[in-house]
C-alpha positions as CSV (number, residue, x, y, z in Angstrom):
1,X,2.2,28.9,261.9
2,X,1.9,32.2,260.2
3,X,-1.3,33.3,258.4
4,X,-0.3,32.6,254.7
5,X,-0.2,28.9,256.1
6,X,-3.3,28.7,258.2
7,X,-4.9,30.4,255.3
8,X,-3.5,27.9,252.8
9,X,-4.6,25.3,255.0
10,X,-8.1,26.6,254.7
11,X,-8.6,27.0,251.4
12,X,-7.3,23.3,250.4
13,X,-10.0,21.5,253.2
14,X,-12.4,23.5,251.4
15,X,-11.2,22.7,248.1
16,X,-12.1,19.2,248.8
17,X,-15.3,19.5,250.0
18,X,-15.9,21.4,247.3
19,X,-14.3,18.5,244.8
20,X,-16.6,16.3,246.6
21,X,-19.8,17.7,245.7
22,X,-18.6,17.0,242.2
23,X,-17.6,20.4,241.1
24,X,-13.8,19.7,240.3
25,X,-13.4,22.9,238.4
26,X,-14.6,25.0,240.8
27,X,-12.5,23.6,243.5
28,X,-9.5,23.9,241.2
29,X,-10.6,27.2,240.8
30,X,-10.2,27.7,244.6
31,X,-6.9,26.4,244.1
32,X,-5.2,28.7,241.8
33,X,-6.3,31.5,244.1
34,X,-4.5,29.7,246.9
35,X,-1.7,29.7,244.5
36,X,-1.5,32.9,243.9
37,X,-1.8,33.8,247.6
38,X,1.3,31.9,248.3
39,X,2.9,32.5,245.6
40,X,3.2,35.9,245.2
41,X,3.9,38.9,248.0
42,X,0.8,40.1,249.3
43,X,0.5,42.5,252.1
44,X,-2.5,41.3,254.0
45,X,-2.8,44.4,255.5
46,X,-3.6,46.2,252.3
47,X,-7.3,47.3,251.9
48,X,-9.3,44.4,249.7
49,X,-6.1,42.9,248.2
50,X,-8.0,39.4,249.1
51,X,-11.5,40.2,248.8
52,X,-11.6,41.7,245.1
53,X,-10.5,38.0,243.6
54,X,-12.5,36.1,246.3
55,X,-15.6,38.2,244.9
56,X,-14.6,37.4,241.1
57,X,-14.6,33.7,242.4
58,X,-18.2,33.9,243.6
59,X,-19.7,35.7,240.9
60,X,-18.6,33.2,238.4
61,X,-19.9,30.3,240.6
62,X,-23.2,32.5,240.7
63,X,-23.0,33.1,237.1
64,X,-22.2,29.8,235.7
65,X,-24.8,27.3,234.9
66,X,-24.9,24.8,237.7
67,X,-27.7,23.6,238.7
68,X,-29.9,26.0,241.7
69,X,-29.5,23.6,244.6
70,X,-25.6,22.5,243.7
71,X,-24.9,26.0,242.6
72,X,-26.5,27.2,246.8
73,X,-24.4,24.4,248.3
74,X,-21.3,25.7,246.2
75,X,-22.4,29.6,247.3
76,X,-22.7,28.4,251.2
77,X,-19.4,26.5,251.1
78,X,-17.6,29.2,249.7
79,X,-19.0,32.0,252.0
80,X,-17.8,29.7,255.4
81,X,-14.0,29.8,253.6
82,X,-14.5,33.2,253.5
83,X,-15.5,33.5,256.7
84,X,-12.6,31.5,258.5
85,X,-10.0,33.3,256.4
86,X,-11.5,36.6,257.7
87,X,-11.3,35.0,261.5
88,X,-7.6,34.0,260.6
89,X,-6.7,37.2,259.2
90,X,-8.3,39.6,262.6
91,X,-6.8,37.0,264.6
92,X,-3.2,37.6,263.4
93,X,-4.0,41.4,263.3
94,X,-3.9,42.2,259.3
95,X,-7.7,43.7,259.7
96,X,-9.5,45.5,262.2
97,X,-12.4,43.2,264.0
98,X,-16.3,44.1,263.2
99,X,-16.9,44.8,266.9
100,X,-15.0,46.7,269.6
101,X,-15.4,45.1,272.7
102,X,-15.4,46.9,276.0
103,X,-15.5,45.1,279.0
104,X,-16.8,41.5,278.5
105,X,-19.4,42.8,275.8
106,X,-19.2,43.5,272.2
107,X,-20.2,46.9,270.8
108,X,-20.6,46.8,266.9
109,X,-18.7,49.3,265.1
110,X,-21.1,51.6,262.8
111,X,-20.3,53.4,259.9
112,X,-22.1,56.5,258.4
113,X,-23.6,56.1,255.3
114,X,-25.1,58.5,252.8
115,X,-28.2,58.1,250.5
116,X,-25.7,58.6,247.5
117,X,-23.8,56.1,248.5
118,X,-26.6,54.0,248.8
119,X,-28.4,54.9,245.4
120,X,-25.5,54.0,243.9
121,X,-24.8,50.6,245.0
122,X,-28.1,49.9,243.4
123,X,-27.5,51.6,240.3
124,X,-24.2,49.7,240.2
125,X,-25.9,46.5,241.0
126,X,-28.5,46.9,238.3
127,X,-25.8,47.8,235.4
128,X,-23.6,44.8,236.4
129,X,-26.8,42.5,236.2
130,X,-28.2,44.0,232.6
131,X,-24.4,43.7,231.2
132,X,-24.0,40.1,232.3
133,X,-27.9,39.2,231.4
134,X,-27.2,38.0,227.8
135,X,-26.3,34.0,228.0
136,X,-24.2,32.2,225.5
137,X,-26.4,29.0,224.6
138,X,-23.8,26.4,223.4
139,X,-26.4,23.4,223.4
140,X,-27.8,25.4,220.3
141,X,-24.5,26.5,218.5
142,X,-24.3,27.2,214.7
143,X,-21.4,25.8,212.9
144,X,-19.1,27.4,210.7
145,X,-17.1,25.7,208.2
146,X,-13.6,27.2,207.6
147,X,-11.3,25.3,205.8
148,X,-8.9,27.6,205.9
149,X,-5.1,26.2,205.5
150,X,-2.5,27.7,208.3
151,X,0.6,29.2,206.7
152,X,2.8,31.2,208.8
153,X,5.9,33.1,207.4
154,X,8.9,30.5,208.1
155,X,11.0,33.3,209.4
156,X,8.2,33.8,212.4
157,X,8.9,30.0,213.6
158,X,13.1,31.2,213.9
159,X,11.8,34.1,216.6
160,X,10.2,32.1,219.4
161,X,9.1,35.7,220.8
162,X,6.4,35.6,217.9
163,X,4.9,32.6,218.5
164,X,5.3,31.0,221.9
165,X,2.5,33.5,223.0
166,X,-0.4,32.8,220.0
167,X,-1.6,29.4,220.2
168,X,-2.0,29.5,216.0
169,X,1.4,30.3,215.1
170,X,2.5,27.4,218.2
171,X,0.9,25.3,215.9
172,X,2.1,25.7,212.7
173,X,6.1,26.1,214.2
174,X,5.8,23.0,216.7
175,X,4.7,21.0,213.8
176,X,6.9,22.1,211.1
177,X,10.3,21.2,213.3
178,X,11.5,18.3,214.3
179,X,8.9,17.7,217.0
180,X,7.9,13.7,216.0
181,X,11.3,13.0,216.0
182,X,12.1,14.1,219.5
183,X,8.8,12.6,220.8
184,X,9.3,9.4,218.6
185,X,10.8,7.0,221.4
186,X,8.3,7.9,224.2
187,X,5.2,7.6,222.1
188,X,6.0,4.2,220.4
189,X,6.4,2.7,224.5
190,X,2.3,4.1,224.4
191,X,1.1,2.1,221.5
192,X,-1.5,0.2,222.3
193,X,-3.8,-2.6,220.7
194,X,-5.7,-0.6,218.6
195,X,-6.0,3.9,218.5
196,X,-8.2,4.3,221.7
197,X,-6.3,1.8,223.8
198,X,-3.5,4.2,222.6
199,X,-5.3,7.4,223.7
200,X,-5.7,6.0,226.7
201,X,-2.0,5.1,227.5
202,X,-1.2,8.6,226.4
203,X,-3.9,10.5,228.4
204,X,-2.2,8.0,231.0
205,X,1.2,9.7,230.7
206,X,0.0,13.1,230.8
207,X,-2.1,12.6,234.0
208,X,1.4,12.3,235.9
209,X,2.4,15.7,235.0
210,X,0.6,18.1,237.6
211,X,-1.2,21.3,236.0
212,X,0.9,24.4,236.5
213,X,-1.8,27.2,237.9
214,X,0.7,29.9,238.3
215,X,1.0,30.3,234.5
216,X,-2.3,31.0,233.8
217,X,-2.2,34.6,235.7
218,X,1.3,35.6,234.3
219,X,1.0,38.6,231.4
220,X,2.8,36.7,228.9
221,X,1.7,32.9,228.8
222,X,3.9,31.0,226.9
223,X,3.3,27.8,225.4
224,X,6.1,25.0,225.7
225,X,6.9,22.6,223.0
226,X,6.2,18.6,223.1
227,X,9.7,17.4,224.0
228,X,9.5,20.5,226.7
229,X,6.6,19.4,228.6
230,X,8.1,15.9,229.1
231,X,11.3,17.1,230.2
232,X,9.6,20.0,232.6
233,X,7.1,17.0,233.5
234,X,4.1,20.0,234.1
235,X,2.6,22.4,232.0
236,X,-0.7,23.8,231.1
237,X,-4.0,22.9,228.4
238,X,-1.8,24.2,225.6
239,X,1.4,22.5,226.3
240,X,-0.7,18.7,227.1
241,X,-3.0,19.5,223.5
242,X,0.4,20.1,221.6
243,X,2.1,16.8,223.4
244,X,-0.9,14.6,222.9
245,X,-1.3,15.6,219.1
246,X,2.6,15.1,218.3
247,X,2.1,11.6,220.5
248,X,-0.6,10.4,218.6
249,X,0.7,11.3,214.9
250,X,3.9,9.6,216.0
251,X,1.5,6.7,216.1
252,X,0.2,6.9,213.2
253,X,-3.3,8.1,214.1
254,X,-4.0,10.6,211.4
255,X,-5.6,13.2,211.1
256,X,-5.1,14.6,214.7
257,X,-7.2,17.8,216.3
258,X,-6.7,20.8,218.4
259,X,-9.8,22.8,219.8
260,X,-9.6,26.2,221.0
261,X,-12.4,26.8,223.4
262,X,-13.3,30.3,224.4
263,X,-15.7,31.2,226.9
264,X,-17.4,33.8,227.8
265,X,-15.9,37.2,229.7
266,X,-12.3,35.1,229.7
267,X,-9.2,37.2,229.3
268,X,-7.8,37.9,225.6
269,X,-6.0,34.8,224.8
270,X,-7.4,32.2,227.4
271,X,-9.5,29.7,227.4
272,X,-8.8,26.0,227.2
273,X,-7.2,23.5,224.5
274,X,-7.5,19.9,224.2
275,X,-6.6,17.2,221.1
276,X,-9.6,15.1,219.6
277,X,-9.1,12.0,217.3
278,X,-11.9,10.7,215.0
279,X,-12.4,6.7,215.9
280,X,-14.7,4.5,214.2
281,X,-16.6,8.1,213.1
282,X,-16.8,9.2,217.2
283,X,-15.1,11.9,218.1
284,X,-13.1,11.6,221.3
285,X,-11.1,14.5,223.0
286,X,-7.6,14.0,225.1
287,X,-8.3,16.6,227.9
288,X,-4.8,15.1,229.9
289,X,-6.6,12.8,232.1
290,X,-8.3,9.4,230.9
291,X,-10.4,8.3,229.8
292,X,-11.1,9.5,225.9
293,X,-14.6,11.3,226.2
294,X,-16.8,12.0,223.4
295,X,-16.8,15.1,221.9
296,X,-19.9,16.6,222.6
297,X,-20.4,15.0,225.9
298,X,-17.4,16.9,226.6
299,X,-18.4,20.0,225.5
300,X,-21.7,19.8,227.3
301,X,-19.9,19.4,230.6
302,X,-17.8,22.1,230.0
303,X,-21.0,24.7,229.4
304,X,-22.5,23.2,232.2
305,X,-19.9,25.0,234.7
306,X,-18.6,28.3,232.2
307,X,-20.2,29.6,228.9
308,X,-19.3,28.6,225.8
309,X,-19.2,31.3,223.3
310,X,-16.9,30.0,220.7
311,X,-15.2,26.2,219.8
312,X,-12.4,26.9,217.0
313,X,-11.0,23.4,215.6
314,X,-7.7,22.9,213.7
315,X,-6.7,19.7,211.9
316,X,-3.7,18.3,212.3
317,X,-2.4,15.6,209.4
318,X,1.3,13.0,209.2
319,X,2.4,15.3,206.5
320,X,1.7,18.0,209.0
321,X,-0.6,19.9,207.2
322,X,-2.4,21.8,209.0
323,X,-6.2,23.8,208.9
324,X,-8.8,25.7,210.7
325,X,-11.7,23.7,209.5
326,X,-14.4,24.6,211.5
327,X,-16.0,27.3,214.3
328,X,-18.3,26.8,216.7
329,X,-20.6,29.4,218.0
330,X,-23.0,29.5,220.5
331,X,-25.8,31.7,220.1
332,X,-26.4,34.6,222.5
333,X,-30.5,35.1,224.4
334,X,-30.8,37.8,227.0
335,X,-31.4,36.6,230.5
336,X,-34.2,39.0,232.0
337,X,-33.9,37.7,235.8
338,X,-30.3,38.7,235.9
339,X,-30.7,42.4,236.6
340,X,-33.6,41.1,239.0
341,X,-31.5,38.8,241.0
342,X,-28.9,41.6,241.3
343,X,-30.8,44.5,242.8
344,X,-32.0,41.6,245.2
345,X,-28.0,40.9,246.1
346,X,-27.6,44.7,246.6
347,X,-30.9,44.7,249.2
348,X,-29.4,41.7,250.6
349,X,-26.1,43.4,251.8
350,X,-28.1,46.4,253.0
351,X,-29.8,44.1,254.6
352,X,-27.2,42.5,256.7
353,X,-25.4,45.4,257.3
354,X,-28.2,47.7,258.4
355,X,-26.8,47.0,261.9
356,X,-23.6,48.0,260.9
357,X,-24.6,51.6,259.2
358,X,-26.0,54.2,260.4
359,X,-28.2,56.1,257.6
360,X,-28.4,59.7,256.8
């Protein structure tokens, strides 16, 4: 077995155990890195090329609001997959072994290390920590109404290069085609008894279609329309949001919505979308799996793993109408123990490799 599949191996046992503490985001998390490991070429041999995203992977878990004893259990868990990728990866012969054994015994390999080198791993440490101390409290957000109608120039819907890649413009040219139409027989075989038995059927479909990771690290994410997404049967947040609304409308449940929901320190562009219906004066969002959850409950699940710092939602009507009605925005505190719990990371790792360096 070569060491992309021992590796691969790996990661999904631990993406399970992970999944099983009740963190399923985290273990997805773990997944796409998997994916991208087998997905793309990576030269094993080349210095970090695995241990710069595995890093990115444990600071977010550090950073993200889970609770201390869940977030330790996630921290250990994740160190040990580390750990047995790293056995995998001397074993095959891609990195050099921490010790050089002579005879039967092991002599650790040491490494010189300079005072500057030292100052300024702590002076790196404690600027990371003050830059990531401010905290975007969702729980507390201030809302913004908009109301703002979405017109795009007609001739921008004709070029698919201008809006395939902004989820606004994806919108407003989905909706303006002949999207119901093409969705029309599929979503009338979901109708159920009354509008959340027919969320539910229609979550119900979408839950078949497997999430497509490797899109999410491409430069230029596209989004696919309605009719595309059944016919490619996978897709990602976008693609399901833009299928559920055109699903629903066909159905006459109107007004439909779309939230944008941007967290914190995310690429330009990302985040996560999702449809939302208004039942009985509840508001429910379609996140591709069922059930229907309410909207806030939602929300606060969400800024329980990653911080929210901004909710945008769109409003979707049958006469396809459509408008940005409302923001939501967290509000931003500073975090003092952040730059604290940093310098305490950096001491740690001189710590453990004091037997590894020799000081000068």
């Amino acid at each position: 077995m070569e060491a992309k599949d021992k590796i691969s191996d790996i990661i999904e046992a631990y993406a399970l155990r992970i999944r099983a503490l009740g963190y399923p985001i985290v273990s997805k998390a773990l997944e796409v890195w998997k994916s991208r490991i087998m997905s793309e070429d990576v030269d094993f041999t080349e210095k970090d090329v695995l241990f710069d995203e595995y890093l990115h992977l444990l600071a977010d878990v550090e950073l993200s609001k889970i609770p201390r004893e869940d977030k330790n259990k996630l921290l250990q868990t994740l160190w040990k997959c580390g750990s047995e990728i790293e056995d995998v990866l001397v074993r095959e012969g891609f990195i050099k072994p921490p010790y050089l054994f002579i005879g039967k015994k092991p002599r650790r390999l040491r490494h010189i290390v300079s005072p500057w080198l030292l100052l300024g791993l702590f002076l790196s440490f404690l600027l990371i920590g003050m830059s990531f101390s401010v905290i975007s409290n969702f729980s507390n957000h201030e809302t913004i109404e908009v109301n703002e109608t979405i017109e795009v120039n007609p001739m921008i819907c004709e070029h698919e290069v201008y809006w395939r890649y902004n989820f606004q413009r994806a919108i407003y040219c989905v909706f303006q085609g002949n999207t119901l139409k093409e969705v029309s027989k599929i979503a009338q075989s979901l109708k159920g008894k009354n509008e959340l038995q027919t969320c539910h059927n229609i979550l119900s479909l979408t839950a078949q279609f497997p999430y497509d990771p490797t899109r999410e690290f491409r430069n230029d994410v596209f989004i696919q329309t309605p009719m595309e997404t059944l016919q490619m049967r996978s897709g990602i947040c976008s693609d399901f949001a833009l299928l559920t609304v055109a699903l629903l409308l066909d159905n006459n449940i109107s007004p439909v919505y779309l939230l944008h929901v941007e967290f914190k320190r995310d690429i330009p562009g990302g985040g996560h979308a999702v449809a939302a219906v208004n039942i009985n004066g509840t508001y429910y969002v379609l996140d591709q799996y069922p059930p229907p959850k309410p909207l806030y409950e939602f929300l606060s699940n969400f800024d329980g793993i990653k911080e929210i710092s901004k909710v945008t939602i769109y409003e979707v009507d049958k006469n396809r109408g459509i408008k940005k009605i409302r923001i939501l925005k967290a509000r931003e505190y500073r975090n003092n123990p952040v730059p604290y719990f940093m310098l305490l990371l950096a001491f740690g790792i001189v710590w453990k490799k004091r037997e590894d360096w020799i000081f000068i």
